[in-house]
C-alpha positions in Angstrom: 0.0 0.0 0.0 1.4 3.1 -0.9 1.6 6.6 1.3 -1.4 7.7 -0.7 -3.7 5.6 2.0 -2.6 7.7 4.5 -4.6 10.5 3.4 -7.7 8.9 4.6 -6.0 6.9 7.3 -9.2 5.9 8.9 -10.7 4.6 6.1 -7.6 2.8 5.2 -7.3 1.2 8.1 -10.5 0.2 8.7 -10.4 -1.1 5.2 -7.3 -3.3 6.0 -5.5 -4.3 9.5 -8.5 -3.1 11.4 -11.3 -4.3 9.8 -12.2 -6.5 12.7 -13.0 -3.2 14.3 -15.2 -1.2 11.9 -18.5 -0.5 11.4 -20.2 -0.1 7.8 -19.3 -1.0 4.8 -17.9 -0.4 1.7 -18.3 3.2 1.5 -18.0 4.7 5.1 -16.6 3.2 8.2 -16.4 3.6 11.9 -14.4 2.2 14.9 -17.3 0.6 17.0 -17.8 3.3 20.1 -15.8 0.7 22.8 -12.7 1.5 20.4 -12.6 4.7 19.5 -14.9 7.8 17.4 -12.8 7.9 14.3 -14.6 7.6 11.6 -13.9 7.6 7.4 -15.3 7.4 4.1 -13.6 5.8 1.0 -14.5 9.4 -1.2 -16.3 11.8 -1.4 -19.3 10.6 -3.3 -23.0 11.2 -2.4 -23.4 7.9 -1.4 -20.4 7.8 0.6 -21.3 10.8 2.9 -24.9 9.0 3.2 -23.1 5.7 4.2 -20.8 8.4 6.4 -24.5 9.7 8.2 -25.8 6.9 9.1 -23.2 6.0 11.2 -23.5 8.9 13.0 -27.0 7.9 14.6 -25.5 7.0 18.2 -23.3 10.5 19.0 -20.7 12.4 17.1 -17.7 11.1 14.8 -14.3 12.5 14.5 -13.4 12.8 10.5 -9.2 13.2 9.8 -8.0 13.6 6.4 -5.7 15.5 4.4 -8.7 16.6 2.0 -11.4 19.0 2.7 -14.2 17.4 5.2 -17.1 17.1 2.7 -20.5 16.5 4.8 -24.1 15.9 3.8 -26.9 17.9 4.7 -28.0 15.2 7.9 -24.1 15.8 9.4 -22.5 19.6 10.7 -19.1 20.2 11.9 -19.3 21.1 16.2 -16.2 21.9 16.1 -12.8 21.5 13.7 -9.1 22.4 13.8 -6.2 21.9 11.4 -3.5 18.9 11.8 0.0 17.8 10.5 1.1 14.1 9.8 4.0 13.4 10.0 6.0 10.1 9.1 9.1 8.7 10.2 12.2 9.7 7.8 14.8 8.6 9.6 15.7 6.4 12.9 17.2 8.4 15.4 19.2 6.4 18.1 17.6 6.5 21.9 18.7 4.7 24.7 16.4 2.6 25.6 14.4 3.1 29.0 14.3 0.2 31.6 11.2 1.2 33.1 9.1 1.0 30.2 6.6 -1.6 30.3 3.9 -3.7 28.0 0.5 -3.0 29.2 -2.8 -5.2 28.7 -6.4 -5.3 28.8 -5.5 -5.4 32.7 -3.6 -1.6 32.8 -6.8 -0.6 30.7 -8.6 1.3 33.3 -5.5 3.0 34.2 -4.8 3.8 30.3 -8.6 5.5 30.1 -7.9 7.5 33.0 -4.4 8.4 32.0 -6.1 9.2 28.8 -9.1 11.5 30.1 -6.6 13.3 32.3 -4.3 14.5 29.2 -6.2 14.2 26.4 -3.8 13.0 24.1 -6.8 12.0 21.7 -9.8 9.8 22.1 -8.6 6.8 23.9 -12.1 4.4 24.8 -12.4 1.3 26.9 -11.4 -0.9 23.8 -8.6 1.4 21.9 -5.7 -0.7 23.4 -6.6 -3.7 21.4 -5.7 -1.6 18.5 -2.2 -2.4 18.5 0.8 -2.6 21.1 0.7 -0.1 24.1 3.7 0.7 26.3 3.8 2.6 29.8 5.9 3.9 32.9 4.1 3.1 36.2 5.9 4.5 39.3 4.5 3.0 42.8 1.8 0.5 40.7 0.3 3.6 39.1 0.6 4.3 35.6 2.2 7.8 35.0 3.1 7.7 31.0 2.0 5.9 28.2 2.3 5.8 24.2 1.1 3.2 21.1 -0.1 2.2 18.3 -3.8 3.2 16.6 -4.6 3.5 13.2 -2.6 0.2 10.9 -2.4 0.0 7.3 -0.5 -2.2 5.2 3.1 -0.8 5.2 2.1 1.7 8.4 1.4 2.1 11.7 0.3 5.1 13.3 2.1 6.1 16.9 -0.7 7.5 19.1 -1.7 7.8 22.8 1.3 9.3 23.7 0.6 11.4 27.0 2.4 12.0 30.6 0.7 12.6 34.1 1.3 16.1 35.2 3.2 15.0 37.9 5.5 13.1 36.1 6.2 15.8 32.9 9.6 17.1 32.1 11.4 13.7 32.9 11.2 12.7 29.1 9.2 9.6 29.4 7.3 10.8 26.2 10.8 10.8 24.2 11.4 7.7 25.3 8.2 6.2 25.1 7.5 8.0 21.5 11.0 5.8 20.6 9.8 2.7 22.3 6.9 2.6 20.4 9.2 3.5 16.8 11.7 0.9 17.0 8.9 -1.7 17.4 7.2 -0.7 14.1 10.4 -0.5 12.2 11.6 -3.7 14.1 8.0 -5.4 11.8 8.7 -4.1 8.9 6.2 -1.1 9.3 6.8 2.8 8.5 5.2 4.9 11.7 3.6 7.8 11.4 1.4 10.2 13.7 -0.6 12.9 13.8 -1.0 16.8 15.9 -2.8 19.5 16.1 -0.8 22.4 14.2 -0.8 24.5 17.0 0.9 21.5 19.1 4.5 22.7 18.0 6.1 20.9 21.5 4.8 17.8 20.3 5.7 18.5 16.7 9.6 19.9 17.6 9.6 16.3 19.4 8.7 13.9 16.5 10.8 16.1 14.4 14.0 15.6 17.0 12.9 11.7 16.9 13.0 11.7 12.9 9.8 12.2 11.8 8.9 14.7 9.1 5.9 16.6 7.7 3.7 14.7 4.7 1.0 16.9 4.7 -1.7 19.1 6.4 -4.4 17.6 7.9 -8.0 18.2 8.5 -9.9 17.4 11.5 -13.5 17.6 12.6 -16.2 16.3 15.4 -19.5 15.9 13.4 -22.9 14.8 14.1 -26.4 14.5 13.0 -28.4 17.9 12.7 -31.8 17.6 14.5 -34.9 18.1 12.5 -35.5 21.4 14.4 -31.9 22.9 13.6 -31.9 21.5 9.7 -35.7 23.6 9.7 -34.0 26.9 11.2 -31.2 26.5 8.5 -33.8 26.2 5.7 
């Protein structure tokens, strides 16, 4: 699969590795809501952005992709903001961390709560299943983690990567970003990731760890428009 897949890397993926995961079909897809709200379509065709509406029925999606978000006339943006991907380029040398860990379904809890405290992203009861996840617990409690989310052929997205406040500025997410690297590269796999443009700590970091910008990137929370607002907009 070439780079091109990453420009709807939801789609892709829930087209390929993470099939498994998805809900739809063969125009639109979603991660069922125990995984995750990313959502994709496969264009940008009428019936794809029907197929993309009627998955919207039980609360919002989030859309990402480097082309323009395209809605129909059931869906409206509550609220968007403008991304970067980046993909690895080269493999910088880290010394490896001893502390880091392998978590599982058990450190799940822990990872949701780790999650909801940072927000690194949407991170539900289910996303860890999505590929590997490593942490750094200090006295049994989980204080930093990072992984993998979004898989295509060829690719593997880095994601979850977030710190506990109390535990910032001691470069766990260098060395868990690395972690996380050498492990995709060690399958075979180019990693990539994605942040919010304004993010430019996070960005200066994957930059120092080799990574370098593909493209812009659009992303957007959408959901179904009430038969009460869709009169008002007529």
């Amino acid at each position: 699969m070439t780079a091109r897949a990453l420009d709807r890397p939801v789609w892709s993926s829930l087209a390929t590795r993470h099939a498994r995961f998805a809900i739809g079909g063969d125009r639109a897809r979603r991660f069922a809501p125990d995984v995750g709200p990313l959502a994709g379509t496969r264009d940008d065709e009428p019936d794809s952005l029907a197929a993309l509406a009627e998955l919207a029925v039980d609360g919002a999606l989030l859309l990402l992709q480097a082309d323009a978000i395209r809605l129909p006339p059931s869906l409206s943006a509550t609220s968007s903001a403008a991304g970067v991907q980046l993909v690895l380029d080269t493999l910088v040398d880290v010394e490896p961390d001893p502390r880091i860990v392998r978590l599982g379904a058990e450190d799940a809890p822990a990872m949701v709560a780790l999650a909801e405290l940072t927000k690194p992203g949407p991170f539900a009861p289910r996303t860890h299943e999505l590929g590997e996840f490593c942490g750094v617990k200090e006295g049994g409690r989980l204080i930093a983690m990072a992984g993998e989310r979004l898989s295509q052929p060829g690719f593997i997205e880095v994601s979850g990567v977030c710190t506990h406040p109390d535990a910032r500025g001691r470069g766990l997410a260098r060395s868990l970003s690395a972690h996380v690297v050498r492990g995709i590269v060690s399958r075979g796999a180019t990693p990539y990731l994605h942040a919010y443009a304004t993010n430019t700590v996070a960005i200066q970091l994957y930059e120092a760890l080799g990574f370098r910008l593909r493209c812009a990137m659009h992303v957007a929370v959408v959901a179904r428009v009430t038969a009460r607002a869709m009169t008002l907009q007529g």
